[in-house]
Kinemage of the C-alpha trace (Angstrom):
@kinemage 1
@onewidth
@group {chain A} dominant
@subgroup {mainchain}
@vectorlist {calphas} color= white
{ca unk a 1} P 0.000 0.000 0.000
{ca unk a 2} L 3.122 2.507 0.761
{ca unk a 3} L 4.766 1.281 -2.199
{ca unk a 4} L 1.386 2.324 -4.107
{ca unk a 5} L 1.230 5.470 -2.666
{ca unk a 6} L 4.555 5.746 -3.255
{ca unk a 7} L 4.265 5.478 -7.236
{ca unk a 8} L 1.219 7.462 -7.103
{ca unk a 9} L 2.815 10.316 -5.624
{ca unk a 10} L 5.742 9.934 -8.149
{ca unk a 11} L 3.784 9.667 -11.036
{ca unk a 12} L 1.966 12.414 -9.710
{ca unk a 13} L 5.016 14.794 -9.228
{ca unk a 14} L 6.324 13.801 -13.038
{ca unk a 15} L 2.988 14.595 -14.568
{ca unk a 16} L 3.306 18.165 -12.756
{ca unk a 17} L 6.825 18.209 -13.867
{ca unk a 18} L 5.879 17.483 -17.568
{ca unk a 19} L 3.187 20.827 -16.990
{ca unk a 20} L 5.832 22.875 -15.606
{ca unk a 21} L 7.937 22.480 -18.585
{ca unk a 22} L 5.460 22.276 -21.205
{ca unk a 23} L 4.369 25.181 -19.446
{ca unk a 24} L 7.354 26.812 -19.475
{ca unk a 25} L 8.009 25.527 -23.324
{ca unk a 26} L 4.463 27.259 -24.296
{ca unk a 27} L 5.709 30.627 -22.657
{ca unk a 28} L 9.255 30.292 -24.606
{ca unk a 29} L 7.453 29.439 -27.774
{ca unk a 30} L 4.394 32.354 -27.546
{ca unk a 31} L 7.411 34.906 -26.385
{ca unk a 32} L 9.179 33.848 -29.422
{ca unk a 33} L 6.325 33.850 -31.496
{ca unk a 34} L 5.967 37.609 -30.004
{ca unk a 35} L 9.268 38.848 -31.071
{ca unk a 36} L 8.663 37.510 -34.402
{ca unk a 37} L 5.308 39.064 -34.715
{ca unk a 38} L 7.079 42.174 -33.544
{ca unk a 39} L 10.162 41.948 -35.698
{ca unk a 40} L 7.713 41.125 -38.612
{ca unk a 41} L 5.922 44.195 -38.032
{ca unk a 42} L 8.984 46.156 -37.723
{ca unk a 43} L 10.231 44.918 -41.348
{ca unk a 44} L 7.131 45.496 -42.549
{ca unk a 45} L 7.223 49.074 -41.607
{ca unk a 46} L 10.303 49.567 -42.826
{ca unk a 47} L 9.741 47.785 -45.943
{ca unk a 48} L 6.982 50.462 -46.190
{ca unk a 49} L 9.182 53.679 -45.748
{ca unk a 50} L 11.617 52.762 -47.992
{ca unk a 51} L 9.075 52.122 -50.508
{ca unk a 52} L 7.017 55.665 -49.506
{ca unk a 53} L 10.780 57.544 -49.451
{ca unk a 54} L 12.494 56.443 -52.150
{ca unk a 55} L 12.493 58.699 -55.667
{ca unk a 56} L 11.407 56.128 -58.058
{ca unk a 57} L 8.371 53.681 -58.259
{ca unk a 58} L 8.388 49.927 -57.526
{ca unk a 59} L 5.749 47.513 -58.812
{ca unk a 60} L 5.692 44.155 -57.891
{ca unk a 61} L 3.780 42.283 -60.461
{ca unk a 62} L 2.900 38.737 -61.647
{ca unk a 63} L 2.797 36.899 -64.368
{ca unk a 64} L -0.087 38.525 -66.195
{ca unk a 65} L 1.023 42.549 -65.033
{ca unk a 66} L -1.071 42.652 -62.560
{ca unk a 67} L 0.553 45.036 -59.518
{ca unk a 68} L 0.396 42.820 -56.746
{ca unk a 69} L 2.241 45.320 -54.690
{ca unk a 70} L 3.715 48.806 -55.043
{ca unk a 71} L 4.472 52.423 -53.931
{ca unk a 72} L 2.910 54.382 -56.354
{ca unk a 73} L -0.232 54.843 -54.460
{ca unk a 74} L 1.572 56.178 -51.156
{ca unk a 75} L 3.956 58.894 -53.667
{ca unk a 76} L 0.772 59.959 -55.881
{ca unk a 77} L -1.778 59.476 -53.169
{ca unk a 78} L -4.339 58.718 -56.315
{ca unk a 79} L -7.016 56.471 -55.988
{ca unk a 80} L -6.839 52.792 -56.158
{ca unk a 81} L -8.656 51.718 -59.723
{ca unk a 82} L -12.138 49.767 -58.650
{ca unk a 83} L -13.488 46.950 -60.032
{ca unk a 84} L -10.850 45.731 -61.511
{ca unk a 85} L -6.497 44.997 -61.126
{ca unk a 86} L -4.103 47.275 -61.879
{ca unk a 87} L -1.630 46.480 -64.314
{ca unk a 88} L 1.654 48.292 -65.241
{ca unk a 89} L 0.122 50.242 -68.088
{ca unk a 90} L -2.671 51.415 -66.055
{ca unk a 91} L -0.034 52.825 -63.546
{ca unk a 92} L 2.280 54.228 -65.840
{ca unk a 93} L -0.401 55.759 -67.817
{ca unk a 94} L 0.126 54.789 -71.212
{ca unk a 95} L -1.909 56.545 -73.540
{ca unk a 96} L -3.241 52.535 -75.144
{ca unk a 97} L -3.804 51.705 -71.323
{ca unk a 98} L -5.857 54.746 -70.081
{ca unk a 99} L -7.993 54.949 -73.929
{ca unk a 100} L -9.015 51.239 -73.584
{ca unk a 101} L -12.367 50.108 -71.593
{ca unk a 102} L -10.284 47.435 -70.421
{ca unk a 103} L -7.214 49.126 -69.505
{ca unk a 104} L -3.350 47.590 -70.309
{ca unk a 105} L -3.224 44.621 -72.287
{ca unk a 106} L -6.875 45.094 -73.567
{ca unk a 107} L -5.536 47.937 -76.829
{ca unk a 108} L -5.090 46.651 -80.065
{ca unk a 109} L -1.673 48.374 -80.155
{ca unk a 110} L -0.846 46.512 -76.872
{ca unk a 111} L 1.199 44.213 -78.275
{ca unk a 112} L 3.656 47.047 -79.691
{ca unk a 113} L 4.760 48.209 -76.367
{ca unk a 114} L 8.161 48.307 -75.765
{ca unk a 115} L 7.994 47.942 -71.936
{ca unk a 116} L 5.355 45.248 -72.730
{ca unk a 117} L 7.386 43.077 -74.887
{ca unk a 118} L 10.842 43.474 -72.677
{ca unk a 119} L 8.723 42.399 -69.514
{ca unk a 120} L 7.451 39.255 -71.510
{ca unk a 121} L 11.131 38.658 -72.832
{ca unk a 122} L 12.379 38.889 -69.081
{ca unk a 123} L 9.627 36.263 -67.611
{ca unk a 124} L 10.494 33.623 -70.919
{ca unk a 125} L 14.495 33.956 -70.083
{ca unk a 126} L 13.605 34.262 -66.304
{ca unk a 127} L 16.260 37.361 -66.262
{ca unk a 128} L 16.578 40.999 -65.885
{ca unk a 129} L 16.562 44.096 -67.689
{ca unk a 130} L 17.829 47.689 -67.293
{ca unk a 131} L 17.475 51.202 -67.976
{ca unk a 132} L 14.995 50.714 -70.814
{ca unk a 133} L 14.366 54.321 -71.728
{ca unk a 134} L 10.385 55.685 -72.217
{ca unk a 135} L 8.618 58.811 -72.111
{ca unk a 136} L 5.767 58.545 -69.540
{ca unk a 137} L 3.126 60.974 -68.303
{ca unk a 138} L 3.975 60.792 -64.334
{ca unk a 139} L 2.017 61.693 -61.430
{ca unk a 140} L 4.288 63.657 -58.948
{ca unk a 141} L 3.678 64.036 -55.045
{ca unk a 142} L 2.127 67.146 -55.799
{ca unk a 143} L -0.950 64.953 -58.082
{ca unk a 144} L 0.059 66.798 -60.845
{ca unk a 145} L 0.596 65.166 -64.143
{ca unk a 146} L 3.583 65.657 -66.191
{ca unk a 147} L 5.810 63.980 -69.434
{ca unk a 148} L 8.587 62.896 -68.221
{ca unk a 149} L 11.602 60.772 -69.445
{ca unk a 150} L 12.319 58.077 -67.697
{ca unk a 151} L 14.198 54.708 -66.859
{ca unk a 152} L 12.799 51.385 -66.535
{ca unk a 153} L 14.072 48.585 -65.450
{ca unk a 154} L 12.684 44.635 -64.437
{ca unk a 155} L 13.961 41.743 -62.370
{ca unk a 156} L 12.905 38.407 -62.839
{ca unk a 157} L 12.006 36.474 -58.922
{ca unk a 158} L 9.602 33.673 -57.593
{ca unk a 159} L 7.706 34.166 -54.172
{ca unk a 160} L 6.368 31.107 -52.793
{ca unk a 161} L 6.754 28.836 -56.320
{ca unk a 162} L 4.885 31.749 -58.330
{ca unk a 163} L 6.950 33.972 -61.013
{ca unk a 164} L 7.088 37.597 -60.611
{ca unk a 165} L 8.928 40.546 -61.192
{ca unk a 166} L 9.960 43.730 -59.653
{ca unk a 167} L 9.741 46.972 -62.187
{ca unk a 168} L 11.646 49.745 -61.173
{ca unk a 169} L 10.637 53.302 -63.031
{ca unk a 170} L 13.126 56.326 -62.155
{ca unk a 171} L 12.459 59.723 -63.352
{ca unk a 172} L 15.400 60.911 -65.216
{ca unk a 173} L 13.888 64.728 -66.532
{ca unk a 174} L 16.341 66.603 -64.637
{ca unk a 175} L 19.663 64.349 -65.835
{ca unk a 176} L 18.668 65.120 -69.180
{ca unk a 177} L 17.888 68.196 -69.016
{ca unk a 178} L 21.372 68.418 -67.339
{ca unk a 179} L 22.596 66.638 -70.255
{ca unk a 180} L 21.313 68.603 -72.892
{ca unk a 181} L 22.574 71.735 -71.095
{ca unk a 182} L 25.549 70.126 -70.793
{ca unk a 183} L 25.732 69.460 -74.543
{ca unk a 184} L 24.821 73.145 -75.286
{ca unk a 185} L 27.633 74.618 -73.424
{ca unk a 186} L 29.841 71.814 -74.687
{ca unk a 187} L 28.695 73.015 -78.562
{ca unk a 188} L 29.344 76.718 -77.526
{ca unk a 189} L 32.814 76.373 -76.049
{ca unk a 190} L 33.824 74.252 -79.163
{ca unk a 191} L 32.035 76.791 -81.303
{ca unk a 192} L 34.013 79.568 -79.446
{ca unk a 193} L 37.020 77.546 -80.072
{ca unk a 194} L 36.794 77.579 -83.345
{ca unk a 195} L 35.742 81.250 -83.778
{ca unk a 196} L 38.838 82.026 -81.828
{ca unk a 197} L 41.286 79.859 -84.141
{ca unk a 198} L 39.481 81.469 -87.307
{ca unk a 199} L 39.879 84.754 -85.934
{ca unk a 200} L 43.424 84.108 -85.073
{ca unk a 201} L 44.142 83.312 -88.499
{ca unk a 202} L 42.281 86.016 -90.082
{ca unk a 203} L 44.382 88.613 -87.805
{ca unk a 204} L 47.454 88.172 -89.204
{ca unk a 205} L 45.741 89.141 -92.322
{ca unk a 206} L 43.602 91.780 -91.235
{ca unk a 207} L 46.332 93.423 -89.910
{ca unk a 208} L 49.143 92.526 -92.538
{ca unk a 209} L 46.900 94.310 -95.504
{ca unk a 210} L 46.715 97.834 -93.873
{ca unk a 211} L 50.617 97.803 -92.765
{ca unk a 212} L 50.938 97.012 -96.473
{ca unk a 213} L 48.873 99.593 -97.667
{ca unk a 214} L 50.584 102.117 -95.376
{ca unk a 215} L 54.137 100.564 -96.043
{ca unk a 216} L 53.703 100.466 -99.849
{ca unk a 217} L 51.327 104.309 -100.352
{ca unk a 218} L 54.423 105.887 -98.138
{ca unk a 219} L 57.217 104.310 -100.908
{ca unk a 220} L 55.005 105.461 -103.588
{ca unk a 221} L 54.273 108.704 -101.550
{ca unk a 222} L 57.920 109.669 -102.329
{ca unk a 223} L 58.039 109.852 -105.496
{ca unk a 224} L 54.824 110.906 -106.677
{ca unk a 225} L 55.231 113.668 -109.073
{ca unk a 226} L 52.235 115.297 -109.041
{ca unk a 227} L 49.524 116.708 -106.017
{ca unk a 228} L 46.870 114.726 -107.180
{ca unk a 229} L 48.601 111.545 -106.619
{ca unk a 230} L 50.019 112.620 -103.253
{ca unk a 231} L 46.455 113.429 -102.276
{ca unk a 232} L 44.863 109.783 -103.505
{ca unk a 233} L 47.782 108.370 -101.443
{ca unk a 234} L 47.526 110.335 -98.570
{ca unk a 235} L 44.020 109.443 -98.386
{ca unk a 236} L 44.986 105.709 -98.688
{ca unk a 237} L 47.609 105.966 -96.098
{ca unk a 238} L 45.207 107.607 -93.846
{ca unk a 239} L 41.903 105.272 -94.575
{ca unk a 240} L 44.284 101.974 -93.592
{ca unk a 241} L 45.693 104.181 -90.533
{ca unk a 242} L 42.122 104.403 -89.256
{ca unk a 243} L 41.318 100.848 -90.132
{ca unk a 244} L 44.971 99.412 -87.952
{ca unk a 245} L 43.853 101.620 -85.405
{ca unk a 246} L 40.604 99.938 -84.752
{ca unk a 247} L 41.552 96.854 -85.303
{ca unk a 248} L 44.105 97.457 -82.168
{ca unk a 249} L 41.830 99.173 -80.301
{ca unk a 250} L 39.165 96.052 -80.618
{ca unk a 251} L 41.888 93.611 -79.713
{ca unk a 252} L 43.503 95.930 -76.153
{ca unk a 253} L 39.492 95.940 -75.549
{ca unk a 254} L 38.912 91.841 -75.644
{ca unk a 255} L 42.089 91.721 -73.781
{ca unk a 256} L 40.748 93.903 -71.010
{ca unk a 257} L 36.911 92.237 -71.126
{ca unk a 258} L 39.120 88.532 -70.304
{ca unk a 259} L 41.454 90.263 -68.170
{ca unk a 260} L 38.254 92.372 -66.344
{ca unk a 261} L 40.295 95.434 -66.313
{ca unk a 262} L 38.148 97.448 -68.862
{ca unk a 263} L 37.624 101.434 -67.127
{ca unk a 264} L 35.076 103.441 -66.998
{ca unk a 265} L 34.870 107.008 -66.224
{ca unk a 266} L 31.308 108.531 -65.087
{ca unk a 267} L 31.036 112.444 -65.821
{ca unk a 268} L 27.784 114.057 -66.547
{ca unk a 269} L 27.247 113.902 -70.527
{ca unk a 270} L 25.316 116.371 -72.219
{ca unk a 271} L 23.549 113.920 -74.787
{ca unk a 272} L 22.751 116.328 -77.497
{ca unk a 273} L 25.858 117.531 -77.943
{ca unk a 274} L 27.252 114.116 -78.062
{ca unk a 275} L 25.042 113.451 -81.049
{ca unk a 276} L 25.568 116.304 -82.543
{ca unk a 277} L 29.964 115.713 -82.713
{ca unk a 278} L 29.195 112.091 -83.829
{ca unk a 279} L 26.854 113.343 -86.698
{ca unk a 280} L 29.539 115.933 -87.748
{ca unk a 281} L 31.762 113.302 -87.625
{ca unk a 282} L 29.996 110.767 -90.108
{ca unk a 283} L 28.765 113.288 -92.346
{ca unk a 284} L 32.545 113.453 -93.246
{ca unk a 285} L 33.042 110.031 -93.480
{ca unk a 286} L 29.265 109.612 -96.124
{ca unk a 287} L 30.116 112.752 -98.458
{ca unk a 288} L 30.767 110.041 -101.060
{ca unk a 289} L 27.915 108.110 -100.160
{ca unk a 290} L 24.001 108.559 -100.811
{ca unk a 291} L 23.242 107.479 -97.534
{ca unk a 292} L 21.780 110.627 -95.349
{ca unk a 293} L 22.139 110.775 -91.494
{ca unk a 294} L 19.318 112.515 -89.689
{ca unk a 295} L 19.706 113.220 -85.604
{ca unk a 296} L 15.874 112.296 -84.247
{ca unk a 297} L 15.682 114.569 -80.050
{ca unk a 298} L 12.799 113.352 -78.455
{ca unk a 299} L 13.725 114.441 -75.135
{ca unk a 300} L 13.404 118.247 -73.926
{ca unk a 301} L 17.172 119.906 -74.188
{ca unk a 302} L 16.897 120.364 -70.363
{ca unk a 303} L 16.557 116.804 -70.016
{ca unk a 304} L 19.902 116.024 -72.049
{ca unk a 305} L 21.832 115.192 -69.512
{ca unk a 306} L 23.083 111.395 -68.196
{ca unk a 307} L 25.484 110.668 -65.655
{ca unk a 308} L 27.504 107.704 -67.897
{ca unk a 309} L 30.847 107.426 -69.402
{ca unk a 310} L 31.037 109.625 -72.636
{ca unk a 311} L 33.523 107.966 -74.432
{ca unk a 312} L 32.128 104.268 -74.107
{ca unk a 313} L 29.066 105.776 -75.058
{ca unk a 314} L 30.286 107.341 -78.103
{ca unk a 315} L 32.130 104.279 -78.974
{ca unk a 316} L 29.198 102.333 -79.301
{ca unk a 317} L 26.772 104.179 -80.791
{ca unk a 318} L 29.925 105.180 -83.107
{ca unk a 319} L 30.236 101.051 -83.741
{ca unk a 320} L 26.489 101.063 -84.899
{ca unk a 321} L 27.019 104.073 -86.954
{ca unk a 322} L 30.472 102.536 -89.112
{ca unk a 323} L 28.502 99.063 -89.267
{ca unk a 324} L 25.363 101.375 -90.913
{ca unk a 325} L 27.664 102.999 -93.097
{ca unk a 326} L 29.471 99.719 -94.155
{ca unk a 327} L 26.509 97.800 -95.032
{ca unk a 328} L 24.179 100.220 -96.521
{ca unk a 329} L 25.038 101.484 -100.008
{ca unk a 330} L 21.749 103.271 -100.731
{ca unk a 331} L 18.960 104.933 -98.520
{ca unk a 332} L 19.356 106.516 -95.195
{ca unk a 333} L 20.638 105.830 -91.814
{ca unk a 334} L 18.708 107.141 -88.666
{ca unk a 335} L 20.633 107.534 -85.492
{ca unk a 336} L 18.692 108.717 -82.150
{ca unk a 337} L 17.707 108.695 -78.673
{ca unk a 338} L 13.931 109.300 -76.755
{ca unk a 339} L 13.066 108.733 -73.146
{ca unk a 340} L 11.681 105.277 -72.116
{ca unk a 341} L 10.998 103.698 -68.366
{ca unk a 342} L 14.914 102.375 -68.060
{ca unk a 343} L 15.953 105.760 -69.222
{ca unk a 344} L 17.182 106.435 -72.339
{ca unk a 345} L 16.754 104.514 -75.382
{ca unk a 346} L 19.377 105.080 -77.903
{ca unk a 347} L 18.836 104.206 -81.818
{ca unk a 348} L 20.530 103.274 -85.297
{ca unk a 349} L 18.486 102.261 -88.484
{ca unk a 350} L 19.646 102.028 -91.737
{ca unk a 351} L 18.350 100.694 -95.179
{ca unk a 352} L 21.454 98.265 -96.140
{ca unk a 353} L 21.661 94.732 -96.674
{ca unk a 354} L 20.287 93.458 -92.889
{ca unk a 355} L 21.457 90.216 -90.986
{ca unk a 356} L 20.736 87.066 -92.498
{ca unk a 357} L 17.949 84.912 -89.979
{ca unk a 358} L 20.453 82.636 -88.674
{ca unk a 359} L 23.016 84.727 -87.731
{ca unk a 360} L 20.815 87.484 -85.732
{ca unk a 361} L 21.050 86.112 -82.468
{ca unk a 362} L 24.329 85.200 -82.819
{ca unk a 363} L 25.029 88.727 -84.080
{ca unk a 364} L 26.557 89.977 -80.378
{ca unk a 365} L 29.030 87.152 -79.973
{ca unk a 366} L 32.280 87.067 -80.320
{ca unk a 367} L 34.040 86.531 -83.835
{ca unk a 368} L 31.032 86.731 -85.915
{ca unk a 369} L 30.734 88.578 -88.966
{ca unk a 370} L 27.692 89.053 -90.902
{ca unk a 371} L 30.028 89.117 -94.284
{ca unk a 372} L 33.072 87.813 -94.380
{ca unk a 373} L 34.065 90.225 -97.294
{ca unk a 374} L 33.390 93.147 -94.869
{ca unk a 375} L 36.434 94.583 -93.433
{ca unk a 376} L 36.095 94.238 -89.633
{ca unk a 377} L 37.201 91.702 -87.054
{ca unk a 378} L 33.953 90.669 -85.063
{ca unk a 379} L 34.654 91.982 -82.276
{ca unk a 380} L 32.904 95.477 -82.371
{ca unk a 381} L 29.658 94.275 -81.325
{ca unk a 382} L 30.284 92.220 -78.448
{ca unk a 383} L 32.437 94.919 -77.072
{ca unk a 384} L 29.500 97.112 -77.604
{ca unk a 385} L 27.035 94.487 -75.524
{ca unk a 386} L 29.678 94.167 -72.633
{ca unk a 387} L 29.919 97.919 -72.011
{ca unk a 388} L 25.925 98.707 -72.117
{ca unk a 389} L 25.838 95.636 -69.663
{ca unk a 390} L 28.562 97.175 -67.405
{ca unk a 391} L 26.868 100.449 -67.670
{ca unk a 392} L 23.192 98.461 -66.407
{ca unk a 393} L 21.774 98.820 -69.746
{ca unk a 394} L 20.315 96.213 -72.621
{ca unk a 395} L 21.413 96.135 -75.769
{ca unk a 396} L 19.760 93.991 -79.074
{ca unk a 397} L 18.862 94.334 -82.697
{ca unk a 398} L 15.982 94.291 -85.105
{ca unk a 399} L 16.900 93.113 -88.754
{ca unk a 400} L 14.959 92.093 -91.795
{ca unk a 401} L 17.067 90.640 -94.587
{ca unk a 402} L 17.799 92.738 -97.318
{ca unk a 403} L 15.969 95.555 -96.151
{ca unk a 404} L 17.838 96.952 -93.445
{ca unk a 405} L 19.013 96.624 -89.310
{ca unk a 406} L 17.562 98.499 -86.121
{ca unk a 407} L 20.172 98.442 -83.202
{ca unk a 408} L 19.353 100.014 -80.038
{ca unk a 409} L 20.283 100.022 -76.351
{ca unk a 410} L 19.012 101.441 -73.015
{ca unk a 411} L 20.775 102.988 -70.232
{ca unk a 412} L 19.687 104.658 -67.120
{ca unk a 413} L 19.880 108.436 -67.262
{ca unk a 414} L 21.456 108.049 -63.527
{ca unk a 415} L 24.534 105.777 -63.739
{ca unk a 416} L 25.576 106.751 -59.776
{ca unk a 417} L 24.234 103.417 -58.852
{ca unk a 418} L 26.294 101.752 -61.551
{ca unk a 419} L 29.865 103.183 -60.261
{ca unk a 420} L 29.138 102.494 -57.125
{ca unk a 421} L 28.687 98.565 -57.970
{ca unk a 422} L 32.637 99.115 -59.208
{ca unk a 423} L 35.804 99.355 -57.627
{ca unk a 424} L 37.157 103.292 -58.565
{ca unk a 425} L 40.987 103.345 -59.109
{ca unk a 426} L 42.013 106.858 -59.522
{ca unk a 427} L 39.339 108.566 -61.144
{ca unk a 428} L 38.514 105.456 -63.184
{ca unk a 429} L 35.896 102.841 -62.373
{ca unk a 430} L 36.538 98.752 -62.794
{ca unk a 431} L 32.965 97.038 -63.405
């Protein structure tokens, strides 16, 4: 009977023993179960904000394009589609996709979809693709809708024995819109390169013909026996004097504009006046030409008066005046000035040949020429464009082939501002 008991109590004690740790075993296994819940939750979560935070969309999709899973909802915030799946084309908005009652796949051009046909290749060879380029219409965060080139790409996986793929859409507007800048300024500085080596081997010849002109007119000066020739020389000497004494002047000017050492020197300028010693000066230089020069004052004597720097004034409106002259043969050429809201607005129109339509924007660049015939070394008008910018003004051109050329600029009747935006080195003012 002890012996009995005995047992009893021992089975007794094992069976509690066997609770204790199954007990025990139970907690282990639901705390474990816990953490995994938890740590489940937590990768979900952050499965979630990467997919909310990152800049491109992800679309997990099956076998027949349906988006089983994706971002696109969370960046856009637009509506899940109702009644029916979502496939890549109805996401992506392709034109077939969104015209079709049925949405992607359902459009008889369908079948001719790039993306369409590389996803389908992918799936058969069970690989990957990348950077497929397209032009989509994307929703932004903002809801708005906008074309947009982008890069697509696919990888080929299997969840749970059932083929899918993730598609991967990045919007690459900006990089090539970088790109094409890029390519623009790349153009221009090989454009400019080439202007530069053309214009450094037409120098040697713009400036070898007037030294020969002077060299050879002096010899033949000499020993001239009669006035008449000493006067048509003279007048040749002095014509290729003029000409080798722009052509340095235009060259110390670039070197200045690279350097940034080009001065300016503000003094009040009595405008009319100014006009007046530049049309003296040009009806010299026409007397054998049929061209007439007529000064047009719109502004009140009283009102005359600018606070600039004369002789950069003079020099350009004295560059638009020798360019008139050069290219017009018959007709007139009006130079003037009238008030306007940025201050004054200075004029030269003539009746000559005008600027051909692909050269007039290019027309205040460096090194161009509208005719390479024309004496000149390109240079006049884009010295003329940096000083009215230095002096705060604007400066452009009007031009109808064949018919004639309007240039004009603006500058402020009060250029105190102006010098004071400069660093003044005895009397003179760096801008």
């Amino acid at each position: 009977m002890t012996i009995l008991i005995l047992v009893g109590m021992a089975v007794l004690v094992g069976v509690l023993l066997l609770y204790v740790f199954e007990l025990g075993r139970s907690r282990r296994l639901l705390l474990k179960a816990g953490n995994a819940r938890k740590a489940l939750r937590g990768s979900e979560e952050l499965f979630r904000s990467i997919m909310q935070n990152v800049h491109a969309f992800i679309l997990l999709i099956d076998r027949d394009f349906v988006v089983t899973r994706t971002n696109y909802y969370d960046i856009t915030k637009a509506r899940k589609p109702e009644g029916r799946l979502a496939r890549v084309g109805d996401l992506l908005r392709c034109n077939n996709a969104l015209s079709a009652e049925g949405g992607c796949g359902t459009h008889e051009l369908c079948g001719s979809c790039p993306i369409r046909k590389k996803i389908e290749e992918t799936f058969r060879a069970k690989s990957s693709f990348t950077d497929l380029e397209a032009i989509l219409d994307i929703r932004d965060r903002r809801g708005e809708v906008a074309e947009c080139d982008t890069y697509v790409s696919g990888e080929y996986m299997e969840i749970d024995d059932k083929e899918g793929m993730v598609i991967t859409v990045h919007d690459i507007t900006r990089l090539k819109k970088a790109e094409a800048e890029l390519n623009r300024a790349r153009e221009k500085a090989e454009n400019a390169d080439r202007s530069k080596s053309a214009f450094l081997a037409n120098m040697s010849h713009e400036i070898r013909t007037p030294l020969n002109a002077i060299v050879g007119f002096s010899e033949l000066l000499a020993s001239a026996s009669t006035e008449e020739e000493k006067t048509q020389f003279l007048e040749i000497v002095h014509s290729n004097n003029e000409l080798l004494q722009q052509l340095i002047a235009d060259i110390l000017d670039l070197s200045k504009i690279e350097a940034g050492t080009l001065e300016f020197t503000f003094s009040e300028v009595d405008v009319n006046q100014l006009m007046f010693d530049i049309e003296q000066l040009f009806r010299m230089r026409l007397e054998d030409k049929s061209a007439v020069i007529q000064i047009i004052r719109e502004t009140p004597p009283d009102e005359c008066v600018m606070y600039t720097d004369r002789n950069r004034l003079q020099q350009v409106v004295s560059n638009f005046m020798t360019n008139a002259v050069k290219f017009t043969d018959e007709g007139s050429i009006t130079f003037g000035y009238n008030r306007c809201a940025e201050g004054l607005y200075f004029y030269v129109k003539d009746t000559g040949s005008g600027i051909p339509e692909d050269k007039v924007n290019h027309i205040f660049e460096r090194f161009v020429r509208v005719e390479q015939n024309k004496k000149g070394t390109g240079l006049g008008l884009a010295i003329c464009e940096m000083i009215i910018r230095k002096l705060g003004g604007k400066i452009g051109v009007e031009s109808e082939y064949g018919k004639g050329s309007t240039f004009w600029f603006t500058l402020p009747i009060n250029g105190r501002q102006i010098k004071e935006q400069g660093t003044e080195i005895d009397g003179k003012t760096n801008l």
